[in-house]
C-alpha positions in Angstrom: -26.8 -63.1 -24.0 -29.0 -60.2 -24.1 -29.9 -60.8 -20.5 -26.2 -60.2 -19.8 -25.8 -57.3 -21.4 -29.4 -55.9 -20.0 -28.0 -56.2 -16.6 -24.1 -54.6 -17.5 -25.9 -51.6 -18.3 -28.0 -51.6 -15.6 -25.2 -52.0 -13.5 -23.1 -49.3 -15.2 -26.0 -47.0 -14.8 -26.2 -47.7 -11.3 -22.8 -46.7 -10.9 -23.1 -43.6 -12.5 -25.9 -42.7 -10.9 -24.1 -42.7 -7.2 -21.1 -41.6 -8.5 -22.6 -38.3 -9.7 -25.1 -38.7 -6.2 -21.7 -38.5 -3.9 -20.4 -35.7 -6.1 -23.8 -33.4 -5.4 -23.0 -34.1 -2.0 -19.8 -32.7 -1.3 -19.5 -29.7 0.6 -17.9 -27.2 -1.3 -14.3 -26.1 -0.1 -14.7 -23.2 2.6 -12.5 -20.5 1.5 -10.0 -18.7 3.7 -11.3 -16.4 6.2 -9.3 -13.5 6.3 -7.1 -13.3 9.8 -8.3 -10.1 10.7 -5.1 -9.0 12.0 -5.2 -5.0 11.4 -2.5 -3.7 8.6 -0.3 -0.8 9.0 0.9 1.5 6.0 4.9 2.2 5.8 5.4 5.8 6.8 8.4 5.3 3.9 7.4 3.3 1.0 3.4 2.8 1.8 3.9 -0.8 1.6 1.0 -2.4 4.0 1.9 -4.9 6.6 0.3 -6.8 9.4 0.4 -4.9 12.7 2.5 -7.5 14.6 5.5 -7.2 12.2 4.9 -3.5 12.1 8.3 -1.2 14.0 6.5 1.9 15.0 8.1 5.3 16.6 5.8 7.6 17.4 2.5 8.1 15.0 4.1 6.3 12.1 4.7 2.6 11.5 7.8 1.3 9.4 8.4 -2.6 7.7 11.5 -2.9 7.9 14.7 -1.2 10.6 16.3 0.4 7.2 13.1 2.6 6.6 12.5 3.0 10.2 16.3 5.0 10.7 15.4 6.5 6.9 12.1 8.1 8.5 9.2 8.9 6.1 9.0 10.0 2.6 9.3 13.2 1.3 6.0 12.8 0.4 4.8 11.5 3.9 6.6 14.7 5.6 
């Protein structure tokens, strides 16, 4: 009997032994990269965008065709 339960614990030890082991081991999760895609500012509202999505006329850059027909900001101008 106390041979039996000798060799459960050594047996439950074992376990939790790897168990923690292969936990250790694990690469942590690699965070995002950021794309690197350069953002534009809204000549209107300031609101920052990525450069592909970006309407541009002239020097400024708009996000959306409403701000780009409204023009810039009165504080912009």
């Amino acid at each position: 009997m106390l041979l039996r339960l000798l060799l459960t614990l050594a047996l439950i030890g074992a376990l939790t032994w790897l168990w923690r082991n292969r936990r250790r081991q694990a690469p942590p999760a690699k965070p995002t990269e950021p794309s690197g895609e350069p953002m534009l500012r809204c000549a209107h509202c300031g609101l920052y965008i990525p450069q592909h999505l970006a309407l541009t006329s002239g020097a400024s850059s708009y996000c959306s065709q409403a701000h780009l027909q409204k023009g810039p900001s009165h504080s912009e101008r």
